[in-house]
N, CA, C and O atoms as CSV, one atom per row, in Angstrom:
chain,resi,resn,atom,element,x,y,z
A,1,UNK,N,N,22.959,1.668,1.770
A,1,UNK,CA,C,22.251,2.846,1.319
A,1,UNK,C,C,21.013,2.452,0.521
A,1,UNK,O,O,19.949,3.066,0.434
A,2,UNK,N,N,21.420,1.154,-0.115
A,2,UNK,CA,C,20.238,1.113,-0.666
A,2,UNK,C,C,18.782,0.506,0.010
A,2,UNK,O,O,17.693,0.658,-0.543
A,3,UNK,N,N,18.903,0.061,0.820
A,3,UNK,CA,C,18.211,-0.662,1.930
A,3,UNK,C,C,17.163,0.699,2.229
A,3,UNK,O,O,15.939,0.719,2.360
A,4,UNK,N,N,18.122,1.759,2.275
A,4,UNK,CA,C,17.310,2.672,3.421
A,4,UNK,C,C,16.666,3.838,2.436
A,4,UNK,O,O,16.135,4.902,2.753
A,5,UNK,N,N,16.964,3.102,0.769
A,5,UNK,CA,C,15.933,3.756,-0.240
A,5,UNK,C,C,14.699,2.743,-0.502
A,5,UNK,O,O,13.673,2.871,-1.170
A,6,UNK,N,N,15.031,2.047,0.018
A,6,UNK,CA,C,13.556,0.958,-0.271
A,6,UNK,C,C,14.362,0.148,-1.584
A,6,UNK,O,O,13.442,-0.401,-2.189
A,7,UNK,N,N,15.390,-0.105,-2.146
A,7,UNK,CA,C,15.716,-0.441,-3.089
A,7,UNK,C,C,16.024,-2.038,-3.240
A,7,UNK,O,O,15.823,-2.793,-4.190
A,8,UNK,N,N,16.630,-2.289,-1.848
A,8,UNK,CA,C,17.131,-3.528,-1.304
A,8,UNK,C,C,16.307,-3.962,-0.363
A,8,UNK,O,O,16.144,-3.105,0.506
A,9,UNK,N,N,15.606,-5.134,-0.143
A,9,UNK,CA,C,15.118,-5.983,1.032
A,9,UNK,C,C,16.575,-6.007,1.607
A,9,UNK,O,O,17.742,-5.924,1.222
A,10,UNK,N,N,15.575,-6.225,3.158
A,10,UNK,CA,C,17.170,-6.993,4.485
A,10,UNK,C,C,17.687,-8.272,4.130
A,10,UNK,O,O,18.878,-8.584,4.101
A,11,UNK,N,N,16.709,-8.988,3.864
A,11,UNK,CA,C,16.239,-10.426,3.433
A,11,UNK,C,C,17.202,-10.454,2.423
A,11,UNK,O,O,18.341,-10.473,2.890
A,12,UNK,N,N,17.153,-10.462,1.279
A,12,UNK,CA,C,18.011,-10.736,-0.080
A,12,UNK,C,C,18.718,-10.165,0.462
A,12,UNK,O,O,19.173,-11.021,1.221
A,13,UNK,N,N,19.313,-9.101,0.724
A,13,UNK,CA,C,20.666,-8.587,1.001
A,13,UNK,C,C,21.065,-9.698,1.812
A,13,UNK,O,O,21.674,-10.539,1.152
A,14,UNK,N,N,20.926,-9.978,3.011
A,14,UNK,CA,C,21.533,-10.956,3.925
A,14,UNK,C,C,21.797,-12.438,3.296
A,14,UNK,O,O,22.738,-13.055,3.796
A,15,UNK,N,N,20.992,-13.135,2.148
A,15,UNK,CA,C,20.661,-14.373,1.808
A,15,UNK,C,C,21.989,-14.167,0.712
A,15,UNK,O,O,22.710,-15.114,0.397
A,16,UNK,N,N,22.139,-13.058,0.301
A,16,UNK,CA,C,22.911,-12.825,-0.923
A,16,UNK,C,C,24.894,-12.427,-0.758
A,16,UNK,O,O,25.819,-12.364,-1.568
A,17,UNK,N,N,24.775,-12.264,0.592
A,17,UNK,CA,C,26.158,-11.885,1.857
A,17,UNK,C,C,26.558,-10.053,1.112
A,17,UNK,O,O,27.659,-9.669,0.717
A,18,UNK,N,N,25.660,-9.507,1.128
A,18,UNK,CA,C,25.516,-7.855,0.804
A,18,UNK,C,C,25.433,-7.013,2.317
A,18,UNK,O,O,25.573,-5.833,2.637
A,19,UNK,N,N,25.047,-8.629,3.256
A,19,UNK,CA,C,24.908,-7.552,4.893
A,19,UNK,C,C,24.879,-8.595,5.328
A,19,UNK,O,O,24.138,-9.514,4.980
A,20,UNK,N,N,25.918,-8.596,6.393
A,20,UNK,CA,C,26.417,-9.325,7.588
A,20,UNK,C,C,25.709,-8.915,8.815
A,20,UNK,O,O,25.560,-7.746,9.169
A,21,UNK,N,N,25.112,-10.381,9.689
A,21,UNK,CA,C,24.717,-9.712,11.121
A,21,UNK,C,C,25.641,-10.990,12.162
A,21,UNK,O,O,25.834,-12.204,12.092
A,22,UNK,N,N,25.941,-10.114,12.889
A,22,UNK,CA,C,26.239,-11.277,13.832
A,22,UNK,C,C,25.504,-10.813,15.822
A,22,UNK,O,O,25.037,-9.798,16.338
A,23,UNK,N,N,25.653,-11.525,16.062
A,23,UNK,CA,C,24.584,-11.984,17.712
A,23,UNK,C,C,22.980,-12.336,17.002
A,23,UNK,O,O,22.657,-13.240,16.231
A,24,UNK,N,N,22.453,-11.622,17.395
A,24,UNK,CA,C,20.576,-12.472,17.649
A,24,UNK,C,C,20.083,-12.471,16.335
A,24,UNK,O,O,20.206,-11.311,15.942
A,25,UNK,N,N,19.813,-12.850,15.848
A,25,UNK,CA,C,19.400,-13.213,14.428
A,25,UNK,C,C,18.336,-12.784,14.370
A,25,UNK,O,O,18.019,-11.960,13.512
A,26,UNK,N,N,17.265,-13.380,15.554
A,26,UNK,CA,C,15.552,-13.491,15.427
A,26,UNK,C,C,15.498,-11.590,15.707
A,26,UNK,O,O,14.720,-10.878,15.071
A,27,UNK,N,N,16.460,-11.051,16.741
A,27,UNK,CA,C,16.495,-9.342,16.830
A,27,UNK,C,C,16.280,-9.088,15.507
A,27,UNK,O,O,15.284,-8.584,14.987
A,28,UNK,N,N,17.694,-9.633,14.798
A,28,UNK,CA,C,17.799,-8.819,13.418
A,28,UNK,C,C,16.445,-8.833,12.522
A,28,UNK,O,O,16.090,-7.757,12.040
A,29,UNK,N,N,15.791,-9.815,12.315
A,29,UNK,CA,C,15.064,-9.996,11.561
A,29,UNK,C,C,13.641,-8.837,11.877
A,29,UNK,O,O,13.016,-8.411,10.906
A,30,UNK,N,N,13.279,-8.446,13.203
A,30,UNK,CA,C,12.849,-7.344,13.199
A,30,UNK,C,C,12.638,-5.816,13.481
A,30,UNK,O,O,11.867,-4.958,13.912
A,31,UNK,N,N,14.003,-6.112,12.872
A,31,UNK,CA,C,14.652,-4.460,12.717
A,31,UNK,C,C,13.680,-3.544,11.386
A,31,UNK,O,O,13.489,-2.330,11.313
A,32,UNK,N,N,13.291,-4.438,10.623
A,32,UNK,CA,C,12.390,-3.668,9.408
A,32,UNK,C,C,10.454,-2.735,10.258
A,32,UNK,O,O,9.726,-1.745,10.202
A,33,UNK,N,N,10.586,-3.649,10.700
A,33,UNK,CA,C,9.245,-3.038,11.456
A,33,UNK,C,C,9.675,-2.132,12.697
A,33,UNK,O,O,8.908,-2.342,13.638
A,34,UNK,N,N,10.602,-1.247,12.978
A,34,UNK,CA,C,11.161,-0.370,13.944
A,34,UNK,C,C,11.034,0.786,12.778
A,34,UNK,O,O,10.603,1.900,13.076
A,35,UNK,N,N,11.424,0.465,11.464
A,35,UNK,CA,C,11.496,1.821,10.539
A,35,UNK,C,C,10.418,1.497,9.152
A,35,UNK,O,O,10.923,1.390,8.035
A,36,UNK,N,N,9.091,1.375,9.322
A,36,UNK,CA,C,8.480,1.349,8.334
A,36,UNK,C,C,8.505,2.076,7.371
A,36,UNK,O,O,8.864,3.165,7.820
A,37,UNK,N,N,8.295,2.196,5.944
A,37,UNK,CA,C,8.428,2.847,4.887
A,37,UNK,C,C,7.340,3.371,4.446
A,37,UNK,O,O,7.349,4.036,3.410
């Protein structure tokens, strides 16, 4: 939730284990530019 207030980066969340991804990594990483703020 907080991610999708602008509160949390994907980045630190993920580096910090707050959000788990598993398959394509390089996908995940640009999932932020699909929903700009």
């Amino acid at each position: 939730l907080d991610m999708c207030n602008g509160k949390l980066n994907g980045v630190t969340a993920f580096m910090t284990g707050k959000l788990r991804a598993a398959g394509d990594i390089m996908a995940a990483q640009r999932i932020p530019s699909l929903f700009p703020l």
